[in-house]
RODO-2510 file (C-alpha; in nm, 4 decimals, decimal comma):
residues 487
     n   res          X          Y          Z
     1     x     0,8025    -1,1647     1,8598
     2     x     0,5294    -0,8772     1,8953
     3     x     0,6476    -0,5465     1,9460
     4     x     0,5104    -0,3357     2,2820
     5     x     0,5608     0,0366     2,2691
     6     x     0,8158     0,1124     2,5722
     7     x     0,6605     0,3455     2,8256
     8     x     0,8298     0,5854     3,0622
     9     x     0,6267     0,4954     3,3239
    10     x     0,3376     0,3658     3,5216
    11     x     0,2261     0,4955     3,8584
    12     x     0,2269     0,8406     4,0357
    13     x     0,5141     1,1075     3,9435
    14     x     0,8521     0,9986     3,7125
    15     x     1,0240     1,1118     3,3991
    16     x     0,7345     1,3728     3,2085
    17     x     0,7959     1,5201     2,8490
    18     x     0,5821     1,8200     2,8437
    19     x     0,4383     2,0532     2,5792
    20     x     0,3479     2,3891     2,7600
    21     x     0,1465     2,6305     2,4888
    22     x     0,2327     2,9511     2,6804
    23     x     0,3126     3,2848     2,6766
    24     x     0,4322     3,4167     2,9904
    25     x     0,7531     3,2300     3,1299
    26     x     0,6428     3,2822     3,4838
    27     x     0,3558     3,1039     3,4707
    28     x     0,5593     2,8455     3,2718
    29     x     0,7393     2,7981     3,5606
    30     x     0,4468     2,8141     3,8318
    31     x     0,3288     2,5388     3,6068
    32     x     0,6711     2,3563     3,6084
    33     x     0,6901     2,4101     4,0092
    34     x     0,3665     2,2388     4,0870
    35     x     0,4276     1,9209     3,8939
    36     x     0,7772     1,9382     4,0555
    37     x     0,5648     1,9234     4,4050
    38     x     0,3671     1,6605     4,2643
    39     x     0,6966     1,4016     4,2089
    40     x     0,6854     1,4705     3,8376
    41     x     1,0452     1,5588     3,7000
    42     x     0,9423     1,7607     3,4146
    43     x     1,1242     1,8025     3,0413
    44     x     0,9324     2,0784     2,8922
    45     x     0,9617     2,2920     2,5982
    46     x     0,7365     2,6122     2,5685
    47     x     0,5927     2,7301     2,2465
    48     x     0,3921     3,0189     2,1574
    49     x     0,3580     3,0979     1,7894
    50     x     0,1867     2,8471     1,5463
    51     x     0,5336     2,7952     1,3636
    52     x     0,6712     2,6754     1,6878
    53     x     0,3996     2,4394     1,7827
    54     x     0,4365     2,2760     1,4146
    55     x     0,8040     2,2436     1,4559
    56     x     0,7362     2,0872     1,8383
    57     x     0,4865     1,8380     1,7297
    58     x     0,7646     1,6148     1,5522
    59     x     0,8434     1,5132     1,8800
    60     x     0,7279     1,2860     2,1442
    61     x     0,5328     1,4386     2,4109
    62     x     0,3559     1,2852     2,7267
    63     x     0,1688     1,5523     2,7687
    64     x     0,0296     1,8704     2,6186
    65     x    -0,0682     2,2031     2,8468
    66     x    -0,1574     2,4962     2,7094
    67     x    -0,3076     2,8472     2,8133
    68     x    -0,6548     2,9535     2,6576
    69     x    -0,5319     3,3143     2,5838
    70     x    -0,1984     3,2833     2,4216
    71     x    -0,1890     3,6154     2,2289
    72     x    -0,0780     3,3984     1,8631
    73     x    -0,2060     3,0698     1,9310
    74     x    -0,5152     2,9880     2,1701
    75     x    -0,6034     2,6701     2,3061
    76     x    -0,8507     2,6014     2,0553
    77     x    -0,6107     2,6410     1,7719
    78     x    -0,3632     2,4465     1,9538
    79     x    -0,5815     2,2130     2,0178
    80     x    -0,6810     2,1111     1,6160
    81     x    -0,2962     2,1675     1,5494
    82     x    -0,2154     1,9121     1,7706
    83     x    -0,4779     1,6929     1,6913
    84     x    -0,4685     1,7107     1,3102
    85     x    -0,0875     1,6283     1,3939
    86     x    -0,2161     1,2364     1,4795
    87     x    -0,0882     1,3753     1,8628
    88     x    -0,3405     1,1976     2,0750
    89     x    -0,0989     1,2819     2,4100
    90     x    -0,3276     1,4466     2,6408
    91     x    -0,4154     1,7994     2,6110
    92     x    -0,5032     1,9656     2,9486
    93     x    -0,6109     2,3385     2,9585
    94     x    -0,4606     2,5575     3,2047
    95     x    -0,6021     2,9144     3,2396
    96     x    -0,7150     3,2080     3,4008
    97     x    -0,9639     3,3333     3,1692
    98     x    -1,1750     3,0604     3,0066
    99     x    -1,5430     3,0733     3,0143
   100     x    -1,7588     2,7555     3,1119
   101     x    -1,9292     2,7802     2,7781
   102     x    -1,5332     2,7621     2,5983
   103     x    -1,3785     2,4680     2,8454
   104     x    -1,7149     2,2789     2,7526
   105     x    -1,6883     2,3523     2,3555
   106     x    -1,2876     2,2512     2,4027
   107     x    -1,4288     1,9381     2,5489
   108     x    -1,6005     1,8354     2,2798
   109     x    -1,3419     1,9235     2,0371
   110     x    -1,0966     1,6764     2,2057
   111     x    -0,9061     1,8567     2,4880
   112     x    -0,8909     1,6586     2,8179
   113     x    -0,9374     1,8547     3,1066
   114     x    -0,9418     2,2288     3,1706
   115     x    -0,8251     2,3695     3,4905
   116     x    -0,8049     2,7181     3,6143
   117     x    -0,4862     2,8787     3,6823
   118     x    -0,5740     2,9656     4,0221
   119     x    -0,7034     2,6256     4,1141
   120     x    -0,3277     2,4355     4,0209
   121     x    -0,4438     2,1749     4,3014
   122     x    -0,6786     2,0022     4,0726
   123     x    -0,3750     1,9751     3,8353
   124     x    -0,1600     1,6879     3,9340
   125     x    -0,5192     1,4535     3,9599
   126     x    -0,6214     1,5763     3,6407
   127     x    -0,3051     1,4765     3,5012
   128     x    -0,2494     1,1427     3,6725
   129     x    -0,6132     1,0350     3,5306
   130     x    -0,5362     1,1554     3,1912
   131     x    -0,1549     0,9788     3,1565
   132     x    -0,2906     0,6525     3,2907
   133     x    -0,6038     0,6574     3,0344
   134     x    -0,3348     0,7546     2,7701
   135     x    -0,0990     0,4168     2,9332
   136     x    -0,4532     0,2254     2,8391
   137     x    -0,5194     0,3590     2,4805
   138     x    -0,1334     0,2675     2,4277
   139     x    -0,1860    -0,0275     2,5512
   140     x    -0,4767    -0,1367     2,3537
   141     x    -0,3350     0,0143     2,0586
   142     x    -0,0279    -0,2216     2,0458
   143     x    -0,2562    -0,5217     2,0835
   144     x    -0,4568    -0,4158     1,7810
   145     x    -0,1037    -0,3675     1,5957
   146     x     0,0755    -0,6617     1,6978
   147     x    -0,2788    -0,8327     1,5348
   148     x    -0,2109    -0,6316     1,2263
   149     x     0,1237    -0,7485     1,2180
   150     x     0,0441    -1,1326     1,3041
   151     x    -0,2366    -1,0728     0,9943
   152     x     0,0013    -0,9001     0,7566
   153     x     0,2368    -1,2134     0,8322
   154     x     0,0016    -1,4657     0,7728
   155     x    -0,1315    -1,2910     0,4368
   156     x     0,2814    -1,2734     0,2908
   157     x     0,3259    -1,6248     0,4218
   158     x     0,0003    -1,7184     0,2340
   159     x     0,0157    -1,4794    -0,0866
   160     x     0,4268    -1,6229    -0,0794
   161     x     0,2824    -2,0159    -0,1244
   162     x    -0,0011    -1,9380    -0,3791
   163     x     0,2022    -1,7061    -0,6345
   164     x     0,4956    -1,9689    -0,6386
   165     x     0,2154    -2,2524    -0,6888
   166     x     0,0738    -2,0238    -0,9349
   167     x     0,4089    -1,9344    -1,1115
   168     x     0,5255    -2,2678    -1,1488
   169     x     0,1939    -2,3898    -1,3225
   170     x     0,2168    -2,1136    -1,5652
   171     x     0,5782    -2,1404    -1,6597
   172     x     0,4602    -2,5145    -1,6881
   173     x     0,1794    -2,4219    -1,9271
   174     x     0,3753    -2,1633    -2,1132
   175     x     0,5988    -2,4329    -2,1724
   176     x     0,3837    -2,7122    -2,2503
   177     x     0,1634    -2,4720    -2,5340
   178     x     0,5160    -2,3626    -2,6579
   179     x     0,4605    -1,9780    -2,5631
   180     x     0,6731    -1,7144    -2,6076
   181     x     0,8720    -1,7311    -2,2279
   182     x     0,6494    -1,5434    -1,9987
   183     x     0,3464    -1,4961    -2,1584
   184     x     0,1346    -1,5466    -1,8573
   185     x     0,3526    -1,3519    -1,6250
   186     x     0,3219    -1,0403    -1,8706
   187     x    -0,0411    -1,0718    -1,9787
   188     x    -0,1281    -1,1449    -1,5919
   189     x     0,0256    -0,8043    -1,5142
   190     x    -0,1807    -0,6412    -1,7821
   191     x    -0,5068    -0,7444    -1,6794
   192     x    -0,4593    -0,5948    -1,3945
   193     x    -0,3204    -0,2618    -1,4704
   194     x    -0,6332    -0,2475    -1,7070
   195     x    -0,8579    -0,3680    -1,4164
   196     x    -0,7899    -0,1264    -1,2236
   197     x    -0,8376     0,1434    -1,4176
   198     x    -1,1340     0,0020    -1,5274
   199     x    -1,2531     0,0506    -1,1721
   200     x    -1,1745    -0,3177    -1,0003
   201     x    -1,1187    -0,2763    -0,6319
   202     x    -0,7645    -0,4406    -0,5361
   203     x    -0,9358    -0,7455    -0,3017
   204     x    -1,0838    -0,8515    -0,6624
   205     x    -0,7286    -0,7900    -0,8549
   206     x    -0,6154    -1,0441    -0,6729
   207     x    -0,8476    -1,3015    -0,8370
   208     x    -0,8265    -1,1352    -1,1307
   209     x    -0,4120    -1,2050    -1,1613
   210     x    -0,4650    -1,6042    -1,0589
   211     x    -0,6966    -1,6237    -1,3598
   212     x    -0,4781    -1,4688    -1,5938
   213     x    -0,1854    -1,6512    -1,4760
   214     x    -0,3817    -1,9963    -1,5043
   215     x    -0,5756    -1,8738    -1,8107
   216     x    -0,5087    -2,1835    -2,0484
   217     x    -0,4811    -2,4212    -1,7360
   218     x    -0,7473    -2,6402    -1,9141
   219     x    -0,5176    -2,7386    -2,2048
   220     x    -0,3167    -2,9776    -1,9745
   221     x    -0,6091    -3,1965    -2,0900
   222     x    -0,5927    -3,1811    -2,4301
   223     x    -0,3585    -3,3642    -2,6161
   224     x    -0,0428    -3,3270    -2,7543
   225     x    -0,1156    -3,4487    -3,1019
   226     x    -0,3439    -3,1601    -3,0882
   227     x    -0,2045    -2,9271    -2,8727
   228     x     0,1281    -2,9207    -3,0880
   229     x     0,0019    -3,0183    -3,4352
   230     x     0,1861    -2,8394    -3,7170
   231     x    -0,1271    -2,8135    -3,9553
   232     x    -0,4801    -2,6839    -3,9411
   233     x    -0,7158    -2,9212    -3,7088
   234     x    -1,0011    -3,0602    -3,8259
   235     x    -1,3406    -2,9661    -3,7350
   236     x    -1,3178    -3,2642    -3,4464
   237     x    -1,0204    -3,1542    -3,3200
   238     x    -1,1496    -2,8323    -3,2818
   239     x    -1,4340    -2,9311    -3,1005
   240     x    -1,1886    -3,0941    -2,8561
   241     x    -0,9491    -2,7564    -2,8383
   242     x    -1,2898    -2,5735    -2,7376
   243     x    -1,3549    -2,7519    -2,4235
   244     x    -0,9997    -2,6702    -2,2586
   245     x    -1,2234    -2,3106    -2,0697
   246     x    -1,4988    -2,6009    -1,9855
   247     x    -1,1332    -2,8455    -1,8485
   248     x    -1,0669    -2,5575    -1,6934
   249     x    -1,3686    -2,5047    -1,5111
   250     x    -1,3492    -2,8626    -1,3674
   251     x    -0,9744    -2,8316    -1,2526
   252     x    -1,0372    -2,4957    -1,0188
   253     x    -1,3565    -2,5139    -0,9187
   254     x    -1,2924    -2,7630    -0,6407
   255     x    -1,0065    -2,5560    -0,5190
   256     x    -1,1115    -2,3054    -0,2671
   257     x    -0,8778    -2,0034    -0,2632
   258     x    -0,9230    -2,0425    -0,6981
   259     x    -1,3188    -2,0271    -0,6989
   260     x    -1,2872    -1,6418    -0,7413
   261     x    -1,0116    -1,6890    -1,0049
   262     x    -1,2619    -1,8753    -1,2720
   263     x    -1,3778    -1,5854    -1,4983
   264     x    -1,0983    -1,6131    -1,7078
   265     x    -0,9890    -1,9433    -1,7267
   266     x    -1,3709    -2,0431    -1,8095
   267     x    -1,4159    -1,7217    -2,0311
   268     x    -1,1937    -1,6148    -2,1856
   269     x    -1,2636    -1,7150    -2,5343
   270     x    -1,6296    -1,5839    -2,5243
   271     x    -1,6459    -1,2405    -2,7476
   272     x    -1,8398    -0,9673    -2,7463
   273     x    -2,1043    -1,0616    -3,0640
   274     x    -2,1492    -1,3597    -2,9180
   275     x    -1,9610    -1,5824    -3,1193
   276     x    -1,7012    -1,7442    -2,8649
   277     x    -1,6914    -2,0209    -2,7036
   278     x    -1,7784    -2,2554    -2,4797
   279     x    -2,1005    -2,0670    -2,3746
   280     x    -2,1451    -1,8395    -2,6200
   281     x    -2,1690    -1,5116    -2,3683
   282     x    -2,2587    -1,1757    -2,5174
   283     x    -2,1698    -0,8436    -2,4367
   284     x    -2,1554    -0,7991    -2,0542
   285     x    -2,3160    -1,1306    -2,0025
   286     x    -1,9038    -1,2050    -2,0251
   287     x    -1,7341    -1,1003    -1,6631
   288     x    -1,5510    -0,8102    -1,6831
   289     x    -1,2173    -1,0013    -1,5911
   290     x    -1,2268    -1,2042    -1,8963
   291     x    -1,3101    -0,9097    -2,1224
   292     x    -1,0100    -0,7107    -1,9864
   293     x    -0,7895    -1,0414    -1,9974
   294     x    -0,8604    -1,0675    -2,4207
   295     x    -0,7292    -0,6768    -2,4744
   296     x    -0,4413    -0,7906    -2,3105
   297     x    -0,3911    -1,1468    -2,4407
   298     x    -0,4610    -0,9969    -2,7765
   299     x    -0,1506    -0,7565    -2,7311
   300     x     0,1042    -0,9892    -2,5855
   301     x     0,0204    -1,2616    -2,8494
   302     x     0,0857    -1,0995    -3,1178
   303     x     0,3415    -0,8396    -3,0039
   304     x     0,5718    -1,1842    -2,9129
   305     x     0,7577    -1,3838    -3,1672
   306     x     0,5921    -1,6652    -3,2403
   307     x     0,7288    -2,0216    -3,4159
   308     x     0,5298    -1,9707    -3,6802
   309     x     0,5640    -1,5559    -3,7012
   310     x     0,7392    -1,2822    -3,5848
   311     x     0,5926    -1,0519    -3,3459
   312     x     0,4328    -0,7586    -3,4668
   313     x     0,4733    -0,3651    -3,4581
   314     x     0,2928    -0,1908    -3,2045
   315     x     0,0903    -0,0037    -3,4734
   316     x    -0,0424    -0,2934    -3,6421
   317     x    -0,1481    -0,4255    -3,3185
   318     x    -0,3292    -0,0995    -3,2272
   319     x    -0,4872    -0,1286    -3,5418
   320     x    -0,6083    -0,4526    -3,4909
   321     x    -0,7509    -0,4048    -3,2012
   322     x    -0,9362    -0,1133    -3,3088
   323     x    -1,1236    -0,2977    -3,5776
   324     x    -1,1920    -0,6120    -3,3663
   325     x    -1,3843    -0,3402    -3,0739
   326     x    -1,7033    -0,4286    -3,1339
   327     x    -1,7252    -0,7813    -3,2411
   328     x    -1,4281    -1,0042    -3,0380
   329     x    -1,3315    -0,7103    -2,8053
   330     x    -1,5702    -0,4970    -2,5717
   331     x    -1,5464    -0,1620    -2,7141
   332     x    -1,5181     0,0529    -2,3569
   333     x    -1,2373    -0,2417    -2,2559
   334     x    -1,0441    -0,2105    -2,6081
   335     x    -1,0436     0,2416    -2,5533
   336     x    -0,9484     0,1821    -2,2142
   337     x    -0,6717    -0,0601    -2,2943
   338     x    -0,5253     0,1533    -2,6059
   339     x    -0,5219     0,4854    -2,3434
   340     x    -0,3361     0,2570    -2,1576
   341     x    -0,0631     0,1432    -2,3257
   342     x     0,0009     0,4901    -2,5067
   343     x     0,0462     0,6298    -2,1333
   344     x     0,2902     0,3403    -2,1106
   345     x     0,4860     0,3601    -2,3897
   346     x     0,8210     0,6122    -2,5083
   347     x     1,0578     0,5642    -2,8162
   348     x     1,3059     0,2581    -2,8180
   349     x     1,1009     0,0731    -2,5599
   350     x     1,0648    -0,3083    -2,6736
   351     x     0,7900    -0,5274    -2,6398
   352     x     0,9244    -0,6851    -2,2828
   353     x     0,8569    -0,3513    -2,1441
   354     x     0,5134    -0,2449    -2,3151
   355     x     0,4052    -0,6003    -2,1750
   356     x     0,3872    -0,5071    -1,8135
   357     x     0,5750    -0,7822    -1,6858
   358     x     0,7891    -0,5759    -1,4826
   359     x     1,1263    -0,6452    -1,6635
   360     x     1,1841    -0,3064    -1,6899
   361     x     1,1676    -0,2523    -1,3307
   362     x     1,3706    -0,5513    -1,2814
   363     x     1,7103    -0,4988    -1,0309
   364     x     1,5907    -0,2029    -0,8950
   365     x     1,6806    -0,1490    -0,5099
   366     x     1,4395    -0,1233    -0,2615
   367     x     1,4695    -0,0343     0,0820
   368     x     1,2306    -0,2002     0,3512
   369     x     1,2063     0,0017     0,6678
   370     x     1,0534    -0,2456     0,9500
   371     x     1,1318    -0,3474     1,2972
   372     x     0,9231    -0,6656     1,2643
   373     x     1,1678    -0,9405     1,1571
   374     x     0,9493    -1,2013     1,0314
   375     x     0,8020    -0,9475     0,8159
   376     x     1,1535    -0,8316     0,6782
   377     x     1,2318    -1,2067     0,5870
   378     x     0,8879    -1,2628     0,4227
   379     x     0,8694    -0,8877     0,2141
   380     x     1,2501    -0,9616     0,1193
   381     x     1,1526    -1,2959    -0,0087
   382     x     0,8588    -1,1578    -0,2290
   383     x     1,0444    -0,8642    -0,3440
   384     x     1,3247    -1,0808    -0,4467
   385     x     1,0631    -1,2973    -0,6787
   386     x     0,9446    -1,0137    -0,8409
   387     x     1,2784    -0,9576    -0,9255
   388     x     1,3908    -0,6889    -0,7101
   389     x     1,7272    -0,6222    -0,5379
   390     x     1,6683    -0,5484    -0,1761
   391     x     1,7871    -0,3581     0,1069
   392     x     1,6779    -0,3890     0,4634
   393     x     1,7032    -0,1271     0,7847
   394     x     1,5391    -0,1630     1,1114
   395     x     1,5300     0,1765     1,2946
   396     x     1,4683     0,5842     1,1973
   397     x     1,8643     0,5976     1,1969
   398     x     1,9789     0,2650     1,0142
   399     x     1,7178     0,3970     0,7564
   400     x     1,8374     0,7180     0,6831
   401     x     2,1918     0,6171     0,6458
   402     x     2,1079     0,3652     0,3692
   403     x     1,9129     0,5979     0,1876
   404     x     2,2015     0,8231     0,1964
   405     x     2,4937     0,5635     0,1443
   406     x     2,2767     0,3290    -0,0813
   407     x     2,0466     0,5400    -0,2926
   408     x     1,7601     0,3163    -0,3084
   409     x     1,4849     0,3058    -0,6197
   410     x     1,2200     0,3033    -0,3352
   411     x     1,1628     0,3028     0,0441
   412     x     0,9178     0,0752     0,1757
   413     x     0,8533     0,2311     0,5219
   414     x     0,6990     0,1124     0,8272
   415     x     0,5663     0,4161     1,0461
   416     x     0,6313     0,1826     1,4007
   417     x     0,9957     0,1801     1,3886
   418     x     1,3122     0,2981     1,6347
   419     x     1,3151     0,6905     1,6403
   420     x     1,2761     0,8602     1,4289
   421     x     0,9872     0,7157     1,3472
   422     x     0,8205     0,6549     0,9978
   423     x     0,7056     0,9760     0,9557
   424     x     0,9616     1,1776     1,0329
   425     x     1,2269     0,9563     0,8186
   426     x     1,0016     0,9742     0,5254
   427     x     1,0231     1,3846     0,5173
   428     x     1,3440     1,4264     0,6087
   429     x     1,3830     1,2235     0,2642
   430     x     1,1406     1,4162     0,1216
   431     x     1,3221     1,7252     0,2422
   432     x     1,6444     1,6215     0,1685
   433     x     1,7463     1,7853    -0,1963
   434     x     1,9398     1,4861    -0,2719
   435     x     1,6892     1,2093    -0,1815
   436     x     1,3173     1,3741    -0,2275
   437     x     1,2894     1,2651    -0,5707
   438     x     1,3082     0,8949    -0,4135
   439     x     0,9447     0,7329    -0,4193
   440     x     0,8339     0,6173    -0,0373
   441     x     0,5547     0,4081     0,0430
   442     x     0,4124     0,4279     0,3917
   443     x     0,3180     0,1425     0,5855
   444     x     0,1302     0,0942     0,9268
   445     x    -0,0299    -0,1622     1,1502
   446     x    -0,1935     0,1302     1,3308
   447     x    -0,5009     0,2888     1,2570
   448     x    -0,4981     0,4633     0,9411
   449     x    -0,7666     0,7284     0,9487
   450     x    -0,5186     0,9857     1,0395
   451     x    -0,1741     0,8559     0,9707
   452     x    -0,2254     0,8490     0,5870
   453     x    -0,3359     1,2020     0,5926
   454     x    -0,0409     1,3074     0,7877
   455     x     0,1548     1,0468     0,5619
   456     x     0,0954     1,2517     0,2462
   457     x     0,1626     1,5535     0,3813
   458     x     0,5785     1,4238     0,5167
   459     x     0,5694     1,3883     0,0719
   460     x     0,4463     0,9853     0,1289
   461     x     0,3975     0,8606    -0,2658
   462     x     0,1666     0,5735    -0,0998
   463     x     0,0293     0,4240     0,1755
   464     x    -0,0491     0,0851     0,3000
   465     x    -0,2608     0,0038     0,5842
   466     x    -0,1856    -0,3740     0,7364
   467     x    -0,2825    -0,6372     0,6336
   468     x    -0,2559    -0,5109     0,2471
   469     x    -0,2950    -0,7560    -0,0402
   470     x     0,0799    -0,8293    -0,2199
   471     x    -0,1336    -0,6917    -0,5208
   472     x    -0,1480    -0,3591    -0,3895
   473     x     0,2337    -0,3828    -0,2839
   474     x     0,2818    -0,4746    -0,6527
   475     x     0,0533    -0,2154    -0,8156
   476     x     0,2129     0,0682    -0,5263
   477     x     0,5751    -0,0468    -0,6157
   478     x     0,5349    -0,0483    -0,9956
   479     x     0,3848     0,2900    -1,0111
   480     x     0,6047     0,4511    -0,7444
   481     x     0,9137     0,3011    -1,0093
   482     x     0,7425     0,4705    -1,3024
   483     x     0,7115     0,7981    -1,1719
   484     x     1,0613     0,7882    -1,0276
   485     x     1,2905     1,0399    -1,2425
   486     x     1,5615     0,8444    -1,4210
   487     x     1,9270     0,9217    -1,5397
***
């Protein structure tokens, strides 16, 4: 079902919550009279410090008035402050001493109307244009969310059916090539921690993770009197082993959503002198995917136990990657890799962990904050493959209460929700001393030009503007964990 902002009202006079930026309380109330006399039934609170305005703004307001000469806070300044807030309620001017040249330059800077004090008569109309243009921007602001929302469902729904295609095919060829369990999982996750630090925008991480999950895809081809033989091949069999990037090739390319995925299936054993195979690529003739994909397939082979060996120490694989930078390994990709995993490892941790599959983040709780049911079901479904234990809430309130009664790893947080909204749950987490080391990642189907700016500064550890790639919830999520204090 799509969700529709509720609105006080439509029409002439009703309900008003009202800002007034004032100093004098009897003009507040000459103010307060007049939209009395024009059928409003004013709330109002008046501020007149900076400090007060700031501590105002986490509220709802229909409508903002202030005076140009407020002795601590003029209508300019009030103004910005209420505009660098995300407020987009209408902002009238009401006052006896502006200058044309001011009202015009406060125009400009965003307020709505100006009207002098001893001209209230042009108030009410002023205001009744201004609330019904704010009904419209509302109004068109909840169809382009409820599209973000129908979008972000479609891309979970989608994302859902393509990693559990994806997973089952690699568990398959794990399986089939006799793999350590979860080779492809852990080497997928790799890649793209290295990709992105490498510089690959998340849209392409996406690709990046089907290829490394499907990597060895073309082996389903070759067979098993190859595939599993005991000894050394011979030179024939070898030549048949060396076309499984080439089987490859054949099986995606016909598949649309995979085309983008190819660069490592297809080339992944091409090296940097030149001497791989099937094409024989050289240097950065070799897509960047596949070059980050051998650092990491390099690591996770031989830091896993094999049938034939055990797995290595991490030392001897550092070393070994050192010396093959250069010839196998592009040298920028194998420095960029070994930064990595030094930032990722600590004393005592075991190869599961240094592999970036996630175990260690496995059965942590996270919380998902959302109002949107269908999008609860689907981000609870996801998170639970990844191997999380969630939590759900669906207002401000319900939210805050788990965090307190639960104690959640991580808050997933939608900004549209039941007041309180997004915002103001996520720093009264932030400010709570019990709760603000928790990680929370912001989410909105609104527009996000603002709201992540005012997102960072409730203490949001990330932000997600709908529809986001499950990637980016992944890479978000993961890093959020990491930083997390523990114990």
């Amino acid at each position: 079902m799509t969700r529709v902002p509720l609105r006080r009202r439509r029409g002439y006079g009703g309900p008003l919550r009202l800002l007034i930026v004032e100093d004098s309380a009897p003009d507040t109330e000459l103010l307060v009279a007049e939209l009395r006399r024009g059928g409003y039934e004013p709330t109002y609170e008046r501020v007149e410090s900076p400090a007060a305005l700031q501590q105002a703004l986490r509220q709802t307001w229909d409508l903002v008035i202030a005076d140009h000469s407020v002795l601590q806070l003029d209508s300019l300044t009030a103004l910005r402050t209420v505009r660098a807030a995300g407020v987009d309620s209408p902002f009238i001017i009401v006052s006896g001493s502006i200058s044309e040249d001011r009202a015009v330059k406060a125009m400009k800077a965003g307020a709505s109307d100006y009207v002098f004090k001893g001209k209230l008569a042009r108030l009410i109309p002023a205001i009744e244009r201004e609330l019904a243009e704010a009904d419209e921007r509302r109004g068109r602001r909840a169809a382009e969310q409820a599209l973000r929302e129908r979008e972000q469902q479609a891309a979970l729904e989608l994302a859902a059916a393509y990693e559990a295609t994806l997973d089952g095919w690699a568990r398959a060829l794990d399986l089939r090539d006799r793999q350590t369990e979860g080779h492809s999982r852990r080497v997928a996750d790799l890649t793209v921690r290295l990709a992105r630090i490498m510089g690959v925008p998340p849209s392409q991480c996406v690709h990046i993770r089907r290829g490394a999950l499907l990597h060895d895809i073309g082996k389903m081809a070759i067979p098993d009197s190859i595939l599993h033989k005991a000894g050394p091949l011979s030179p024939e069999e070898w030549d048949i082993m060396r076309r499984h990037p080439v089987y490859a090739r054949d099986l995606l390319a016909p598949i649309d959503y995979l085309q983008q995925a190819l660069d490592i299936p297809y080339c992944h054993h091409e090296k940097w002198d030149g001497t791989g195979y099937p094409r024989g690529l050289k240097g950065e003739e070799i897509p960047l995917a596949a070059r980050v994909f051998a650092a990491a397939d390099i690591w996770d082979g031989l830091r896993s136990d094999r049938p034939y060996r055990p797995s290595l120490p991490a030392d001897d694989v550092r070393q070994h990657i050192r010396r093959v930078a250069g010839t196998h390994l592009d040298p920028a990709v194998a420095t960029a890799f070994l930064d990595m995993m030094a930032s990722l490892e600590w004393p005592g941790q075991d190869s599961e962990e240094a592999g970036g599959s996630g175990a260690a983040l496995a059965h942590r709780r996270i919380l998902v904050v959302e109002d949107f049911e269908t999008n609860i079901v689907l981000l609870r479904r996801w998170l639970e493959r990844e191997g999380y234990d969630v939590l759900t809430a669906d207002s401000g309130e319900s939210a805050l209460d788990a965090v307190a009664r639960e104690h959640p790893d991580l808050v997933l947080l939608d900004i549209m929700i039941p007041e309180p909204n997004g915002l103001a749950v996520c720093q009264r987490i932030k400010q709570d001393p019990a709760t603000r080391h928790t990680p929370v990642i912001i989410m909105t189907g609104l527009e996000p030009s603002v709201l992540e700016a005012r997102a960072r500064q409730c203490g949001a550890d990330g932000f997600l503007s709908k529809p986001f790639e499950v990637d980016e919830l992944r890479s978000q999520i993961r890093a959020g964990l990491r930083a997390a204090p523990t114990g």
